[in-house]
N, C-alpha and C positions, 0 to 999 in steps of 0.2 A: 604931351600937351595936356592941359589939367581947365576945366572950363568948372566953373564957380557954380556952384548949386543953386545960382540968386538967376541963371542962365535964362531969359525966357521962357526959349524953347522946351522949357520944363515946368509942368503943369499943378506937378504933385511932388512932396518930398518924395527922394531915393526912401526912404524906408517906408514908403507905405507900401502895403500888398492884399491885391485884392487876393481874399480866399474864395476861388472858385473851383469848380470839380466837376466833371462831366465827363458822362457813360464811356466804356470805350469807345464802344461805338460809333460815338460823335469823336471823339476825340483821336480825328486824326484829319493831317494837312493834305493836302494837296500841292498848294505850291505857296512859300512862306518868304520872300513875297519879292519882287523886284526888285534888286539891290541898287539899281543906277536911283533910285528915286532920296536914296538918302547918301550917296557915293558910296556905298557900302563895297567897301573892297576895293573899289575903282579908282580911289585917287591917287595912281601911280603916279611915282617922282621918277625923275630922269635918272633911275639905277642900272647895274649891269643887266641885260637880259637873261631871264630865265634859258637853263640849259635843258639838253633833251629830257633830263629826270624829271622837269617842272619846279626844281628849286632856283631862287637867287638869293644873291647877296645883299643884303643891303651898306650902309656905310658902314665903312671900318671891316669890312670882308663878314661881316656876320648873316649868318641866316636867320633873317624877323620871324621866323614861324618854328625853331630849332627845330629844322631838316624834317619836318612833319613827312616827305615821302617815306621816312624810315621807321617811321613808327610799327610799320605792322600791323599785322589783324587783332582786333578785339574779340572776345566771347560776348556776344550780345544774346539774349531772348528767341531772336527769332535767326541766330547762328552766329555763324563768324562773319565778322564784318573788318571792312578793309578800306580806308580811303585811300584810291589810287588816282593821283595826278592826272588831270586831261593831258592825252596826247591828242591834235587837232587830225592828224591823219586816220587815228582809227575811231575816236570817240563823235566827230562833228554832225555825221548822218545819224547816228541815234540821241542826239540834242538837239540837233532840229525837232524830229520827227514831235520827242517830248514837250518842245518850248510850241508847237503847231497845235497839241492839244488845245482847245478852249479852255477847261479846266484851269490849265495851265497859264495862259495866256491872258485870261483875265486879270492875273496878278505879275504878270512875269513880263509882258509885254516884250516879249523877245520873238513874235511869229513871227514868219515869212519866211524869205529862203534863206537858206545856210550861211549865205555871207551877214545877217542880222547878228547869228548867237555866236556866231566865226569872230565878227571885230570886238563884241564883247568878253569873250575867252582872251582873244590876244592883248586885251589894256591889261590882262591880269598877267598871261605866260611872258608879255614883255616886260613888264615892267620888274620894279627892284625888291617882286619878292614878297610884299606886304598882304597879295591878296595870293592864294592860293585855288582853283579850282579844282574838281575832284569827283570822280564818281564813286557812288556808295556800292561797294559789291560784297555779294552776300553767297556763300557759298561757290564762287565762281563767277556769277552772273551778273552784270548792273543792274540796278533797279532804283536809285537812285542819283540826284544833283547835290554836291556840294559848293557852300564858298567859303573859305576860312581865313579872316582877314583879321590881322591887326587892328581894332577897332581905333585905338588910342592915335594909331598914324592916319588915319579918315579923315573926311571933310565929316563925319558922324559925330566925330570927338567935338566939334563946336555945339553939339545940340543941348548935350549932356556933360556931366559930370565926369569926365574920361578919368582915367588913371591906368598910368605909365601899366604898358601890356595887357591890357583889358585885348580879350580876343574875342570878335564878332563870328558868327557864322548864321550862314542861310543855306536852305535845304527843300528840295521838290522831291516828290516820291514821284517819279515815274513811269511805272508800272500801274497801270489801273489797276488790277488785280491784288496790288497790295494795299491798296488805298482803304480807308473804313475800317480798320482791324486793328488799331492802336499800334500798328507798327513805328510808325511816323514819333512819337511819344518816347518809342521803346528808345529808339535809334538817336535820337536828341541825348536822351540821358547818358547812354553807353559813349557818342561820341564829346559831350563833354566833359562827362570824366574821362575819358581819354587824351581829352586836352590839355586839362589840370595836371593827370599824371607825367604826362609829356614836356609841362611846359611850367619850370619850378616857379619860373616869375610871375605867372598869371594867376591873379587872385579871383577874375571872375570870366564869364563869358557870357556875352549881351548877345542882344537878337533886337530884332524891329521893325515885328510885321507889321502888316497894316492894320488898324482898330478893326475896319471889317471883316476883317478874317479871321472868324469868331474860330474856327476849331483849331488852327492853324495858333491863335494865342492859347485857348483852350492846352493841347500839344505842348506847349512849352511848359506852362503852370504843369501839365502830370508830369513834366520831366524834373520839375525840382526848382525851375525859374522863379523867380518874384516880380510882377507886374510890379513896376516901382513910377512909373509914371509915364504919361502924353509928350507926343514929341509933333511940333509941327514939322516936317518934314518936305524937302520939293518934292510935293506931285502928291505926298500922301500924309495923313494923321499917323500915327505910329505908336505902336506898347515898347516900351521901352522895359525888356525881360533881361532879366542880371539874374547869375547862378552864380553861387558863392561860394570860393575853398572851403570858408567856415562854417556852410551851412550845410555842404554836400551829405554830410547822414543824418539829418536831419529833415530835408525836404526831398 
């Protein structure tokens, strides 16, 4: 789906970019940012249901995310890192626990009990594939939330300028203890070039937090993103961040 740059809900040309820069410091997320507010990931089609790996098919027997469980661990900064597929039986009590933080909660709006961030994992593990969940493990351990969606299959692709395989993802750092240390920055960059590298058709990878969440955009800019424009979004204003094949050594 290809939505016209004349698009409303776009505020500012795709090419412009703010250049901002900020301490590490600051510059790290906490939680970036509730994806039901822009369907981000969620707008599953009536596909085959994801199997026990957390992969599906979509039409024509293909997998929209090419088999992402199989990617492997990357060499990232602060270790080896590994996006592994929520399984709902082991992973659901410590995604609560995380979506319960306040922190978290203020942008994530997934508190309360289990069965909250339980129906919202299962629109993705059921559906045809397009949205992937994932936790970020790091030498062993989780410490992190992911979602890695087919942006260009979303109810998202109407706000923006989509093109064919544009790939979205959203991300909460978990652990308090990791929070504040530029980890969050690191692990944006690492996992989208791992996505590029993964994923030959994908020329870019969007994001779209919410304007408020200054470190949380901040985070994306040190990873290489370009603020390309305002997105009105349900429920929230939005940065509309695009990382580019062509730009990857460069930004």
């Amino acid at each position: 789906m290809s939505v016209q740059p004349t698009d409303p809900g776009v505020h500012s040309s795709t090419e412009d970019t703010l250049d901002l820069r900020l301490p590490d410091d600051f510059v790290e997320l906490i939680a970036c940012d509730r994806p039901e507010a822009a369907g981000g990931g969620l707008g599953q089609g009536a596909g085959q249901p994801m199997g026990g790996s957390g992969q599906g098919l979509g039409l024509g027997g293909h997998d929209l995310l090419d088999f992402l469980a199989d990617w492997g661990p990357v060499a990232t900064p602060v270790g080896g890192f590994q996006l592994v597929p929520v399984r709902l039986e082991r992973d659901l009590p410590l995604l609560a626990r995380w979506m319960n933080d306040p922190a978290v909660a203020a942008f994530w709006s997934l508190d309360g009990p289990e069965s909250v961030i339980e129906a919202h994992l299962r629109a993705q593990l059921d559906g045809d594939g397009r949205s992937l969940p994932c936790l970020g493990v790091v030498g062993g351990v989780p410490m992190s939330y992911w979602e890695i969606y087919r942006a260009d299959l979303d109810p998202l692709a109407r706000h923006y300028p989509a093109r064919p395989h544009d790939t979205g993802v959203h991300i909460l750092i978990g652990k308090v203890a990791d929070r504040a240390r530029g980890i969050g920055s690191r692990l944006l960059r690492a996992v989208s070039d791992h996505i590029l590298d993964h994923r030959p058709a994908c020329a870019r990878v969007v994001a779209e937090p919410d304007l408020r969440n200054t470190p949380c955009v901040a985070a994306f800019l040190s990873a290489g993103f370009r603020l390309t424009g305002e997105l009105d979004l349900p429920g929230k204003r939005a940065a509309l961040m695009i990382r580019d094949r062509a730009l990857r050594a460069l930004l």
